[in-house]
Each structure stands twice: as structure tokens, then as C-alpha cells.
C-alpha positions as CSV (number, residue, x, y, z in Angstrom):
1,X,0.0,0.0,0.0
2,X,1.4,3.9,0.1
3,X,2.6,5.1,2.8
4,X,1.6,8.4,4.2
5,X,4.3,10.4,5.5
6,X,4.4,12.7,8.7
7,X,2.5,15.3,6.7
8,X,-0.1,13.4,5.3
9,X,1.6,13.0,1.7
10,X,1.2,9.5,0.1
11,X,4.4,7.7,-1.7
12,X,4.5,5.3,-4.3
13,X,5.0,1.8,-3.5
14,X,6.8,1.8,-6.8
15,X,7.1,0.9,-10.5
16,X,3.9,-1.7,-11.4
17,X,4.8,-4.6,-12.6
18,X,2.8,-7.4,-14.9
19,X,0.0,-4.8,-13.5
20,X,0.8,-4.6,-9.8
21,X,2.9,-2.4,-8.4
22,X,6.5,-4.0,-7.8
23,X,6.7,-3.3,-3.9
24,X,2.8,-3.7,-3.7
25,X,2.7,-7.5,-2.0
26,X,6.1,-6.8,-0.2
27,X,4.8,-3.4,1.9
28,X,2.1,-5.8,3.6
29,X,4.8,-8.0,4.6
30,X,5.5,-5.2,7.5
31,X,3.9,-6.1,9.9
32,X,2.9,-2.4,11.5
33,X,0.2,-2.0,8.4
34,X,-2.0,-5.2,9.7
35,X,-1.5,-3.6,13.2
36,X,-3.2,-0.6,12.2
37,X,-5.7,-2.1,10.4
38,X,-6.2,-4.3,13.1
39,X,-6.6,-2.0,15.7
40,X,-8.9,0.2,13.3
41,X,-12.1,-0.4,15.4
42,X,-14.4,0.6,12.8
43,X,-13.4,-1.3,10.3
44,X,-12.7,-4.6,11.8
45,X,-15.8,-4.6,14.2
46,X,-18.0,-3.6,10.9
47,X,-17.1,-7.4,9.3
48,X,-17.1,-8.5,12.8
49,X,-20.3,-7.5,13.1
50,X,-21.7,-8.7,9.3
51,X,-20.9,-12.6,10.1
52,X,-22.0,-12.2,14.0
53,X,-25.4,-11.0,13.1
54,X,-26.2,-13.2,10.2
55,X,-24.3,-16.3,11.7
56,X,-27.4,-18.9,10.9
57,X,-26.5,-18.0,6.8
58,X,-23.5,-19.1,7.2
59,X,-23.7,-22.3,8.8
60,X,-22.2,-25.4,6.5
61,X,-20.8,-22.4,3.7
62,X,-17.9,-21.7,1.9
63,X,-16.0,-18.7,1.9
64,X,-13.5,-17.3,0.2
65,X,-11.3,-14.1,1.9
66,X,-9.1,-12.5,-1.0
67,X,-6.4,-10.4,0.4
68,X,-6.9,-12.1,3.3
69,X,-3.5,-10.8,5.8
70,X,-3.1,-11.8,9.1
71,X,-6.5,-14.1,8.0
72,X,-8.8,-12.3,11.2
73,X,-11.9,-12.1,8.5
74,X,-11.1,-16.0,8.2
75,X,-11.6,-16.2,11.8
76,X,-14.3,-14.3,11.8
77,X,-16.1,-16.8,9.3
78,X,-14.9,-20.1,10.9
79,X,-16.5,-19.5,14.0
80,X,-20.4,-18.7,13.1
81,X,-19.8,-22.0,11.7
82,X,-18.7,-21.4,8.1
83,X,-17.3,-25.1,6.7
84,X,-14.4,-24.2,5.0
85,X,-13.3,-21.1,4.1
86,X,-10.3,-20.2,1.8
87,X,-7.9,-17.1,3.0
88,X,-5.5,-16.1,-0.2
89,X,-2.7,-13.9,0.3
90,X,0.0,-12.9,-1.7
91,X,2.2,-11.7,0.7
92,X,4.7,-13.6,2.9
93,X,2.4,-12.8,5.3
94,X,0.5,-16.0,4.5
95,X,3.0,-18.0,6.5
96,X,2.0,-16.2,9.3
97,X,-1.8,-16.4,8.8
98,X,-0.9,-20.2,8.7
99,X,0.4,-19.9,12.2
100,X,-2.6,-17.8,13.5
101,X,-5.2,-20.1,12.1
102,X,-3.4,-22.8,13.8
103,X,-2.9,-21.5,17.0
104,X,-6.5,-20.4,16.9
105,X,-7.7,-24.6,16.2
106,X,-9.2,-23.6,12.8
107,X,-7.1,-25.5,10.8
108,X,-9.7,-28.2,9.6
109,X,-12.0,-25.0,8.4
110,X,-9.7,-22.6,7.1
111,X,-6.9,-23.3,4.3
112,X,-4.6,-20.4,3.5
113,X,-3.3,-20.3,-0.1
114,X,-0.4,-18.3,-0.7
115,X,-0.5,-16.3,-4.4
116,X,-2.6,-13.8,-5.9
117,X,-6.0,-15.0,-6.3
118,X,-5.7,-14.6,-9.7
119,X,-3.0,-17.8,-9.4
120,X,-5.7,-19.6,-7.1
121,X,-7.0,-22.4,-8.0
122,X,-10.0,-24.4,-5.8
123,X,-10.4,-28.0,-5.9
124,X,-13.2,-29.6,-8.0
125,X,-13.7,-26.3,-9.3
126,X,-15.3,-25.7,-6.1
127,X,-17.8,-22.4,-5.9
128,X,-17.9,-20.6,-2.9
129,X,-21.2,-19.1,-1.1
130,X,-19.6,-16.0,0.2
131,X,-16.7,-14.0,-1.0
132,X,-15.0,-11.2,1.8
133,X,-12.8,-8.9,1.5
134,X,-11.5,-5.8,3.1
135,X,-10.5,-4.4,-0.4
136,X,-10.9,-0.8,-0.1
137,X,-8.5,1.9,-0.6
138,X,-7.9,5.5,-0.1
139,X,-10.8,7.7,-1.8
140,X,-12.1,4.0,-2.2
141,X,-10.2,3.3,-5.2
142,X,-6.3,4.1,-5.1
143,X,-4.1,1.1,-3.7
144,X,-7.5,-0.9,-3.9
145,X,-7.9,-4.7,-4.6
146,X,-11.0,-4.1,-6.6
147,X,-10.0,-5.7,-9.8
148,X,-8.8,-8.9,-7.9
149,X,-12.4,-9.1,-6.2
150,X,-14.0,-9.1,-9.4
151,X,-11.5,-11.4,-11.1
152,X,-12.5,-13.5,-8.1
153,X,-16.0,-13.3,-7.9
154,X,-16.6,-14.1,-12.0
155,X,-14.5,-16.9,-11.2
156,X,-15.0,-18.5,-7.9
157,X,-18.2,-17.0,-6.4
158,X,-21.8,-19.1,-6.7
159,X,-24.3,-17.9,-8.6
160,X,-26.1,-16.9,-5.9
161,X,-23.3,-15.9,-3.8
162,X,-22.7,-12.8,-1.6
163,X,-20.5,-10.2,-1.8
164,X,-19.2,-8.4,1.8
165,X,-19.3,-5.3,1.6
166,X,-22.0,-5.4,-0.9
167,X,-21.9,-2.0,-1.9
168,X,-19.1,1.2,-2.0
169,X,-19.6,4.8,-2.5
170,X,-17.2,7.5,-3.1
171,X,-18.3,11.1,-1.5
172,X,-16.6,14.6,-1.9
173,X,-17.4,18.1,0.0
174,X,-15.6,21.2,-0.2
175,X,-13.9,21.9,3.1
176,X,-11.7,24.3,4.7
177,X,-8.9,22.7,5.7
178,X,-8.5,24.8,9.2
179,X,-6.6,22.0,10.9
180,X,-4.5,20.9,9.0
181,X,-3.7,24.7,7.5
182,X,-3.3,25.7,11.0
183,X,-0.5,23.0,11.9
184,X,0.9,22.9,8.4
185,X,1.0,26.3,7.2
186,X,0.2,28.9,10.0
187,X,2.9,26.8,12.0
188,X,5.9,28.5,9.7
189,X,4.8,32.1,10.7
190,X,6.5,31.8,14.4
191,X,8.3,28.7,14.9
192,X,9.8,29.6,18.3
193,X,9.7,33.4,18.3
194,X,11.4,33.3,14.6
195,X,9.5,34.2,11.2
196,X,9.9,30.9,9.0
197,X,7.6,32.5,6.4
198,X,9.9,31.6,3.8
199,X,8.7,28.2,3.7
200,X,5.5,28.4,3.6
201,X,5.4,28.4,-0.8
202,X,7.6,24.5,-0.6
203,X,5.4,23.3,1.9
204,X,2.0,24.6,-0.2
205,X,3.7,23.5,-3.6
206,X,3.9,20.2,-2.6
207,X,0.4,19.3,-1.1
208,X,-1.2,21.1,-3.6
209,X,0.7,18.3,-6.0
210,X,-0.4,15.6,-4.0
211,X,-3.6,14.4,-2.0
212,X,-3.1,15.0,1.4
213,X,-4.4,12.4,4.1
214,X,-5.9,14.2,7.0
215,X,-8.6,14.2,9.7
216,X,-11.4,16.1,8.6
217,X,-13.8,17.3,10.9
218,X,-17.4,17.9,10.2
219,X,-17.4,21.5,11.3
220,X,-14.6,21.7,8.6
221,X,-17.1,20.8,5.7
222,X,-18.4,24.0,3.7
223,X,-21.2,22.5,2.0
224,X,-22.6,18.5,2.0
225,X,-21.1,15.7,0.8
226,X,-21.4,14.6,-2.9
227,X,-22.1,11.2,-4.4
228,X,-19.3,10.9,-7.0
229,X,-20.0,7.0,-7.6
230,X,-21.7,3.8,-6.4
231,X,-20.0,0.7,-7.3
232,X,-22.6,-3.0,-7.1
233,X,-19.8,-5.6,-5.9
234,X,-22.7,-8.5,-7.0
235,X,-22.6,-6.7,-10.6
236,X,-19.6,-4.0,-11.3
237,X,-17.5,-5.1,-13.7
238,X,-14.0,-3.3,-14.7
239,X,-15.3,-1.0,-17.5
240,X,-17.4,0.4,-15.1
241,X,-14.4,1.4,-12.7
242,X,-11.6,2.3,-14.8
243,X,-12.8,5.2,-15.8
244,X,-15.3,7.8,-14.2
245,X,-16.9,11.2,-14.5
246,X,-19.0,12.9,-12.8
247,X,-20.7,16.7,-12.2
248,X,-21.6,18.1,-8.8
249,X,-23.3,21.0,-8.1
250,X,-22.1,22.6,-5.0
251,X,-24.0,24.7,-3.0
252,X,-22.0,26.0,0.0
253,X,-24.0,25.8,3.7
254,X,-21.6,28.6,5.2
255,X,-19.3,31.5,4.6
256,X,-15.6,30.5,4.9
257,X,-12.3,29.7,2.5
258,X,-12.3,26.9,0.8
259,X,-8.9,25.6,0.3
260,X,-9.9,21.9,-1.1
261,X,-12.5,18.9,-1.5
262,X,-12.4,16.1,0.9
263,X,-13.3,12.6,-0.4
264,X,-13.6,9.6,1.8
265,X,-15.8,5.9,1.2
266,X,-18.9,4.3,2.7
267,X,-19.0,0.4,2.0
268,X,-22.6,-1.6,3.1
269,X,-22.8,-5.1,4.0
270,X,-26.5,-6.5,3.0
271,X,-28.4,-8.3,5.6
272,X,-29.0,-12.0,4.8
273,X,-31.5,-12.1,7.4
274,X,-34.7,-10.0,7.1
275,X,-34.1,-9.6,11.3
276,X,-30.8,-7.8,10.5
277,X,-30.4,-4.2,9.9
278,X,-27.9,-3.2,6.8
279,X,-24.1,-2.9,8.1
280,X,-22.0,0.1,7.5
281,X,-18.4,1.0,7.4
282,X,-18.1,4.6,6.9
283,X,-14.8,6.4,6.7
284,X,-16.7,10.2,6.6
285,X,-16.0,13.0,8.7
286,X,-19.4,12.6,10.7
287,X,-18.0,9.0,11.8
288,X,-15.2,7.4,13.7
289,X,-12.1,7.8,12.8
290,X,-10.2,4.8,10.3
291,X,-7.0,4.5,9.3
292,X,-8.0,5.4,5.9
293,X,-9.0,8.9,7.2
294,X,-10.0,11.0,4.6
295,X,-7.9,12.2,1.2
296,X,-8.0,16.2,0.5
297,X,-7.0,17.1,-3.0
298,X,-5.7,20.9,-2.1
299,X,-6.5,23.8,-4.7
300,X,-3.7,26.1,-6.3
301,X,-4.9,29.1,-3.9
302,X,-7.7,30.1,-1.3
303,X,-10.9,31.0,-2.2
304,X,-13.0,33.1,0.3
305,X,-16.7,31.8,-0.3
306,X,-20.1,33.2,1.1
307,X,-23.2,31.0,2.1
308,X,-25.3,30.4,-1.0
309,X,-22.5,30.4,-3.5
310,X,-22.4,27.6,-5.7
311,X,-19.9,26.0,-8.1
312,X,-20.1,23.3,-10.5
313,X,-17.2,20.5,-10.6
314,X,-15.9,17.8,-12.9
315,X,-14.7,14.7,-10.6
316,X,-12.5,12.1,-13.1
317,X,-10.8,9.1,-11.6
318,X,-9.0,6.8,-14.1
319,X,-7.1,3.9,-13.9
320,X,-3.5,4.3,-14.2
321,X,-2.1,2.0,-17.4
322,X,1.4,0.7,-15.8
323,X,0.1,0.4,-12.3
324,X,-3.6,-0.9,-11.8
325,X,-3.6,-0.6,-8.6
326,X,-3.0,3.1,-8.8
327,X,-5.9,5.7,-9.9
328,X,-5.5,9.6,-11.2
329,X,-8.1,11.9,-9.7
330,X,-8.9,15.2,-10.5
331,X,-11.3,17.9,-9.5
332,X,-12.3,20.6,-12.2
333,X,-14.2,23.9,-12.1
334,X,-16.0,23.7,-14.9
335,X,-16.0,26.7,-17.7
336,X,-18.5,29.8,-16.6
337,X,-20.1,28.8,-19.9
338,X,-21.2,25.5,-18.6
339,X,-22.8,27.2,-15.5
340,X,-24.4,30.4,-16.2
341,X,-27.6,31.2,-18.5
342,X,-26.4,34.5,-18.6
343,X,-22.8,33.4,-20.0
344,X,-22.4,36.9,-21.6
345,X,-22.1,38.6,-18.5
346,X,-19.5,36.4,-16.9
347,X,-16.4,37.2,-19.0
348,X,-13.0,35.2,-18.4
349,X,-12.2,36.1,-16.1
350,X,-14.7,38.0,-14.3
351,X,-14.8,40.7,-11.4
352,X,-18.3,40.3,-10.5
353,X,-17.5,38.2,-7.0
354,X,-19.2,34.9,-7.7
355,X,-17.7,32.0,-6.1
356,X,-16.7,30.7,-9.2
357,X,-15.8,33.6,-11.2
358,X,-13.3,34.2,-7.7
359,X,-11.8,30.5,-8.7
360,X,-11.3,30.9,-11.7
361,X,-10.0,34.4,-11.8
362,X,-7.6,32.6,-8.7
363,X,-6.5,30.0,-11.0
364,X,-6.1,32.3,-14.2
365,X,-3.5,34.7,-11.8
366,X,-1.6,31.7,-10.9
367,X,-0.8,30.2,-14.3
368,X,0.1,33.7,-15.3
369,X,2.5,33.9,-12.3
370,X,3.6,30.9,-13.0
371,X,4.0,31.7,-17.0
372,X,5.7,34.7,-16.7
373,X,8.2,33.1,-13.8
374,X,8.9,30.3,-17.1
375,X,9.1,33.0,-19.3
376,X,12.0,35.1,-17.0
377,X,13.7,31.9,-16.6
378,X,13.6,31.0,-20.6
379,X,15.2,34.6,-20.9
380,X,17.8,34.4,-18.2
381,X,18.7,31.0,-19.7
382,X,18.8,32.7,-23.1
383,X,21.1,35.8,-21.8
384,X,23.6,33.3,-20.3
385,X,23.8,30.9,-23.7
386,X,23.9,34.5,-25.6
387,X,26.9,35.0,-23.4
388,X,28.5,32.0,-23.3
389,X,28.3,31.8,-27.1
390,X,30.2,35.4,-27.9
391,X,32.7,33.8,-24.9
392,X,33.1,31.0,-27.0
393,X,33.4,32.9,-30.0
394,X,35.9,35.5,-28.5
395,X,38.2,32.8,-27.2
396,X,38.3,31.0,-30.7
397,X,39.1,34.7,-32.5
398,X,41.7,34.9,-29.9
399,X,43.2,31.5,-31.2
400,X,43.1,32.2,-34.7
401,X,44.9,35.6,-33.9
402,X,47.7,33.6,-32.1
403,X,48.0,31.4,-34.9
404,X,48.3,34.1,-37.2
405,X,51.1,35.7,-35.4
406,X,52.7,32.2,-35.2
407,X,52.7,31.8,-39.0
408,X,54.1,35.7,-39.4
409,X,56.8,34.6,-37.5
């Protein structure tokens, strides 16, 4: 998986190979991840809580757990009576999901295979009943498992199989980044008595290049959340995820500056018991904290906004060729044109004050900036290969002079 640094930045696990990423199945060898994940309350007690309350279903079936780690959604199944259940893990960590099963007296129910489950094979072309897995990634799809789970389930789920989780969605909501701004920006301005100011453009460059994973809180949220996609694991097939587009309409619910959009993931587990309420695991500011937090993609400059403005986005998430595993989000304001009736009144860019005319005028400036700081450099880079060229050109003259005064001699 990437690993977030200090600040929040994700790294690459690094250069994909036969379509996963080369360190991909090595980074969950450390053991710290499946500690965190582990002790991620939330999560684990949400598929704790899926086989618990439906235990009768799953009395005498077969499960399969892709991706299955330290094997404790295995476990899970084993004891409401599951028959045999199948963990696959790529990882070395299989070896010790072997010795956990063990230890734990499972090792009649629960056989761990260790390869991708795209390697697997079952005996007797055997079909499984249920099919697990704690797949997700951050903003649901980057470092995800999805297109294993759906290699798996076309292959190895029952007809009439289920599929836990069930169902993902992907949200984003504008949000003012106060926190984090605060301890990330702010923090340069006195950094024991001294003005560290100075900084402040590296440190803003770089997140506003990168998604930033933070802690978002609600009160932090400028308008509601947006449904950017809703992904069927009984039904989705790849096509469906490797590309997506979407339009929001924002409305914002308060006055404030809105720095970025905030994305995080809901994933349901359907009741197989009419009794039993639908299960949810969700990873949005207005729930208890995961591990997957939420992912902030920050904009190029503030914008100060007023209760009632609204903007129109363009959400795209694609699936990055070399590295499945990986996926390339962006956020877009979309042209005035798209937004206004009255598109004549709204030149580019426009002083009127609208939140979006505000952005766009903001983004306009910056690649101007930007532009003309290129253009100053292309000059200055001219200037000195003008220079170095009549240096050149001097110091040759001077040569052929020398030689001359040789041959006169």
C-alpha cells in the first residue's frame, strides 16, 4: 500500500509490474500495516459485526477471503460456523496467517493459499457461497484490490453468492482545511519566536501536487457531501471502474475559504436475514475515525466563499495503465459557460464576486504567475547561452589571432 508520510503525503509503492505495483505484495509483509488495520475499530468490528449478526447463513458455507493478511476475517467466518473457508494472500504474510489459524484450532475450516487470487485455483472447481474482502483503498479506489475481487467473484463465487461489503460509494465536500492549514502552514509564521515565512510556498507547492491524508472534521465541511460513484460488488465489472466522470453541483451551507474537496468511502454489507439491519463501514468526517482517514485534494490558492455560493465540478478518476492498482483523480471547475444562462455577462475572467468567477479568476492569476516566472527563466537562460556563445566565439578569435602571429613569425 502507500505510505503516508508525517504530513499526510502518500508515496509510491513503486514501478507496477505485470499490473501490480513492484513493492505492492512486499509493503504488507510489514507487519505495522495489519496492526493498524487491526486496531482500526471501525473497520474490523463492521465485518465482525456482518458474520456475528447473520451467523445462521453461514452455517455449513464456503468462503473465500481474498487479500486475506493476518487471516482475522477468516476467523471471523470459521467460528459462526462457516465449513471451509479459503484465505489467499499474496504476501509472505501468508506463512504467518498459517500460524494464527493454527494456534486459533481452525485448521480443519480454514486453508490459507499463498499467491494472488488470480493464481488460485480451488479444488473440484469448487464455488464458494460468500466472498470477503476488506479491499478498499484511499478515496475507495487508489491502492484498492477491486479488480482482484471481481476477477474473483466471476471466477469463484456461486451464482447466488454474496458479496461483503455489498456496496461502496465514493463522497466529496468542499472543506476548509482549518486543521491541518493551521498546523501545516500557519505553524511556519512563528516557529519559536522566529518568522519561518519563507517556507510556507515549498510546503503549499507540494500538497497542492499531491492528495493530502488528514482528519477532517465535520465543522470543517463548507457544504454536503457529494455522491461521485456507487459501485454493485454483486454486478460492477471493470469497464465500469476504470474510468469515471462525474458533475456536482455545489452549493455551500456557510461563509468561509475553501482551500480543497475532501473525499472519503462508505461500503454496506447486506443483511442476509430480514431480522438484520444493513451494516456500514463509513470512513466520513461525521464517523469514527479509520485508518483510511479522509484524502483532501488541495487547490492552487484560497478562495474566500459566502453561504449560498455555488460551483459546479468535474470529478474524473482513471485507472492508471502501468500500475492498476493506482488511480489519477482530478477535481475541475468547470467553464462559466457551462454554468451560467447568462454566460455573456460572466467574462474570463470575471470581477463580479461569484464564487466561481473568484476561482477561476484565482486559478487564471496563478498560471500567469507561473507563466511569466517560465518566461523570465527562458530569458535568463537565453542571456547566459547568448553570453556564453560570444565567450566562446571571443576565445576562438583569440586562437586564430595567435595562430596568425605564429605563421608571421
Amino acid at each position: 500500500m502507500d505510505k503516508v508520510d508525517p504530513a499526510g503525503y502518500m508515496t509510491d509503492t513503486g514501478t507496477a509490474v505485470n499490473g501490480h505495483p513492484k513493492n505492492y505484495f512486499a509493503s504488507y509483509e510489514d507487519l505495522s500495516i495489519h496492526e493498524l488495520m487491526l486496531k482500526d475499530f471501525p473497520r474490523t468490528q463492521a465485518y465482525k459485526k456482518f458474520f456475528e449478526e447473520n451467523a445462521p447463513y453461514f452455517k455449513d458455507k464456503v468462503v473465500l477471503d481474498v487479500g486475506a493478511g493476518t487471516g482475522v476475517l477468516s476467523l471471523f467466518a470459521a467460528s459462526v460456523g462457516a465449513k471451509k473457508v479459503y484465505a489467499v494472500e499474496a504476501s509472505k504474510m501468508s506463512e504467518l496467517c498459517k500460524e494464527i489459524v493454527n494456534c486459533n484450532g481452525f485448521e480443519d475450516r480454514v486453508e490459507v493459499f499463498s499467491c494472488p487470487v488470480e493464481e488460485l485455483s480451488l479444488p473440484e472447481n469448487t464455488k464458494v457461497d460468500v466472498l470477503v474482502s476488506e479491499w478498499m483503498g484511499f478515496y475507495l479506489l487508489h491502492e484498492a484490490m477491486l479488480d482482484s475481487v471481481i476477477y474473483a467473484r466471476d471466477k469463484f463465487l456461486a451464482s447466488d453468492g454474496i458479496m461483503a461489503p455489498s456496496k461502496a460509494t465514493l463522497y466529496v465536500a468542499p472543506t476548509d482545511m482549518d486543521l491541518y492549514h493551521s498546523s501545516h502552514v500557519e505553524f511556519w509564521k512563528n516557529v519559536y519566536g522566529f518568522d519561518f515565512s519563507s517556507v510556507i510556498p515549498s510546503v503549499t507547492q507540494k500538497f497542492q501536487k499531491e492528495p493530502v491524508i488528514s482528519e477532517i472534521q465535520s465543522t470543517e465541511l463548507l457544504a454536503s457531501a457529494q455522491k461521485v460513484v456507487e459501485v454493485d460488488l454483486k454486478t460492477v465489472v471493470l469497464t465500469d471502474v476504470q474510468k469515471i466522470s462525474q458533475k456536482l453541483d455545489i452549493k455551500m451551507d456557510k461563509s468561509g475559504i475553501l482551500r480543497g474537496f475532501a473525499s472519503w468511502f462508505d461500503v454496506e454489507f447486506s443483511p442476509l436475514d430480514s431480522s438484520v439491519t444493513c451494516g456500514l463501514l463509513s470512513t466520513s468526517p461525521n464517523s469514527p475515525q479509520t485508518h483510511w482517514k479522509q484524502t483532501v485534494f488541495v487547490l492552487p490558492e484560497e478562495i474566500p466563499i459566502d453561504t449560498g455560493d455555488e460551483i459546479s465540478t468535474l470529478v474524473e478518476l482513471s485507472q492508471d495503465e502501468s500500475n492498476k492498482r493506482h488511480y489519477n483523480i482530478s477535481i475541475e471547475l468547470l467553464d462559466v459557460d457551462d454554468d451560467y444562462s447568462d454566460e455573456d455577462d460572466h467574462p474570463v475572467p470575471c470581477d463580479c464576486g461569484a464564487a466561481r468567477c473568484r476561482l477561476i479568476k484565482k486559478v487564471m492569476d496563478t498560471y500567469d504567475e507561473e507563466h511569466r516566472e517560465l518566461e523570465a527563466e527562458a530569458d535568463s537562460v537565453n542571456v547566459e547561452a547568448e553570453t556564453e556563445a560570444v565567450r566562446v566565439m571571443d576565445s576562438e578569435m583569440s586562437l586564430e589571432s595567435s595562430d596568425l602571429e605564429v605563421i608571421d613569425q
